[in-house]
One Martini backbone bead per residue (centre of mass of N, CA, C, O) as a GRO file, in nm:
protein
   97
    1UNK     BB    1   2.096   3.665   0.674
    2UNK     BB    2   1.802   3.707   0.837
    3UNK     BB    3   1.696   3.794   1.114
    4UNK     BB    4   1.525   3.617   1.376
    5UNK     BB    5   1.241   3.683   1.537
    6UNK     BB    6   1.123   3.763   1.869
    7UNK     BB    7   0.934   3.635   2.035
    8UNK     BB    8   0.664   3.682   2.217
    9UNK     BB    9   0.585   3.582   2.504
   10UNK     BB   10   0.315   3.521   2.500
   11UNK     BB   11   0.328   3.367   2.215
   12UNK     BB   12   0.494   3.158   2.340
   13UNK     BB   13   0.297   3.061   2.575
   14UNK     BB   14   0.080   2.964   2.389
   15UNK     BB   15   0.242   2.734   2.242
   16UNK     BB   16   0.335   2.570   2.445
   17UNK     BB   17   0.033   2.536   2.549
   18UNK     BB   18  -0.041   2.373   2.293
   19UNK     BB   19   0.171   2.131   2.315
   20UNK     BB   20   0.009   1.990   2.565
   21UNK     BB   21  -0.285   2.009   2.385
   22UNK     BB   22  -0.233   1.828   2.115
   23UNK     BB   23  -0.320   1.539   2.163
   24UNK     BB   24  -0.631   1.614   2.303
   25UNK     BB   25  -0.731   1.778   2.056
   26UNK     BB   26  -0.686   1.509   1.824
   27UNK     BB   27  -0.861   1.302   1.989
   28UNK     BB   28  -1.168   1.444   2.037
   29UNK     BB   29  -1.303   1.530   1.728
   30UNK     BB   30  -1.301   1.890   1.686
   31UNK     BB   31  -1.081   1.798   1.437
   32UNK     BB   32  -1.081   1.835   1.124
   33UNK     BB   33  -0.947   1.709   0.837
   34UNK     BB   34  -0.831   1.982   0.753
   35UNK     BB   35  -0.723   2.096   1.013
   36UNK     BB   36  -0.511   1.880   1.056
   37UNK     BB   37  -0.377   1.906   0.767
   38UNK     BB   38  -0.268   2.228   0.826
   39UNK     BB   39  -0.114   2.161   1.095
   40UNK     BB   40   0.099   1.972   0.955
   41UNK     BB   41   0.161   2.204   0.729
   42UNK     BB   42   0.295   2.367   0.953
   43UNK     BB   43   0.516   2.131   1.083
   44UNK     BB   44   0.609   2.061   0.834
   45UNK     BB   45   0.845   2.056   0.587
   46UNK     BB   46   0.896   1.720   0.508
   47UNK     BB   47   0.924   1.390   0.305
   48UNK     BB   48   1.098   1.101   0.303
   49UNK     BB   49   1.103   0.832   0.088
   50UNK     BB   50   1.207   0.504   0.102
   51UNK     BB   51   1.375   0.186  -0.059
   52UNK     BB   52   1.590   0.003   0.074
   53UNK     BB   53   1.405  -0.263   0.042
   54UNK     BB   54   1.152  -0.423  -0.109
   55UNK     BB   55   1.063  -0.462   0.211
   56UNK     BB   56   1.087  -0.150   0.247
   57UNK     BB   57   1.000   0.120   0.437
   58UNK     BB   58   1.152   0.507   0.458
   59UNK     BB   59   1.035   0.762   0.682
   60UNK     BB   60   1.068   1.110   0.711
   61UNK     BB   61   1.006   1.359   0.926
   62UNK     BB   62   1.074   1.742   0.905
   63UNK     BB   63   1.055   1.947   1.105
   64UNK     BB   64   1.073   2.280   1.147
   65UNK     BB   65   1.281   2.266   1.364
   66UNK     BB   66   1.463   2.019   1.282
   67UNK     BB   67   1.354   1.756   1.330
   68UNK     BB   68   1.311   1.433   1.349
   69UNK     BB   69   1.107   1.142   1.183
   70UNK     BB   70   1.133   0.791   1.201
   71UNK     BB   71   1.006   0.504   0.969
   72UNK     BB   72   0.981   0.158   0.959
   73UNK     BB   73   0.835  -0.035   0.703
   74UNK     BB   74   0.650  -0.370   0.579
   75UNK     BB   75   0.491  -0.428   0.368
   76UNK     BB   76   0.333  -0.579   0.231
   77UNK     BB   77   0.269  -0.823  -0.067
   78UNK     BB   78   0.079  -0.939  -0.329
   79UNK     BB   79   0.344  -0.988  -0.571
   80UNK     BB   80   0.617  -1.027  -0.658
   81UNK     BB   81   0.635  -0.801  -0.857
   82UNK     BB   82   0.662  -0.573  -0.637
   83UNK     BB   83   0.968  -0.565  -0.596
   84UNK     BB   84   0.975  -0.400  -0.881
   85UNK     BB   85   0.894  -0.102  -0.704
   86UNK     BB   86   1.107   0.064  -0.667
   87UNK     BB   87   1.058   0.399  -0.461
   88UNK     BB   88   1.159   0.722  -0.453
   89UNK     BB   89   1.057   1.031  -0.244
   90UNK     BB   90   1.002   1.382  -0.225
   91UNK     BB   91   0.753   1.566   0.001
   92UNK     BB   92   0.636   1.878   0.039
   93UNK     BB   93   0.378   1.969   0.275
   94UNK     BB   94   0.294   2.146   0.000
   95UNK     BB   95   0.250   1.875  -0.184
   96UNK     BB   96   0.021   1.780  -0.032
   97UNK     BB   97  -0.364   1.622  -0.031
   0.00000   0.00000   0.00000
């Protein structure tokens, strides 16, 4: 595996940096909802969707760092046949538009 190159000082700085302020940059409404979607497909690695339960769906996002975010949602169902569309799916957020 070749070796993984070392951050310039600056530009590690920069990124801290922007890592402060990208809370308040995302909710300004200064970035585009194109701009949005480029910043987290440069930050998300995979997207894992799974169905453990008829009225469960559990979502985990795993950023290119390595950490991992869990979500875990109840959505309606619209009707009883809803139950019976149990479905896993995994898309890498370069697959997804």
């Amino acid at each position: 595996m070749p070796a993984v190159p070392a951050l310039d000082p600056t530009v590690r700085a920069q990124i801290s940096d922007l890592s402060t302020q990208l809370p308040a940059l995302w909710s300004s409404g200064r970035l585009t909802t194109a701009h949005q979607k480029e910043l987290l497909r440069a930050l998300i690695r995979r997207v894992v969707v799974t169905r453990p339960q008829p009225d469960t769906v559990e979502a985990t996002i795993v950023w290119v760092s390595g950490a991992a975010s869990r979500l875990t949602l109840h959505p309606p169902l619209a009707r009883a046949a809803a139950l019976s569309d149990c479905w896993t799916s995994t898309t890498s957020a370069a697959d997804a538009d």
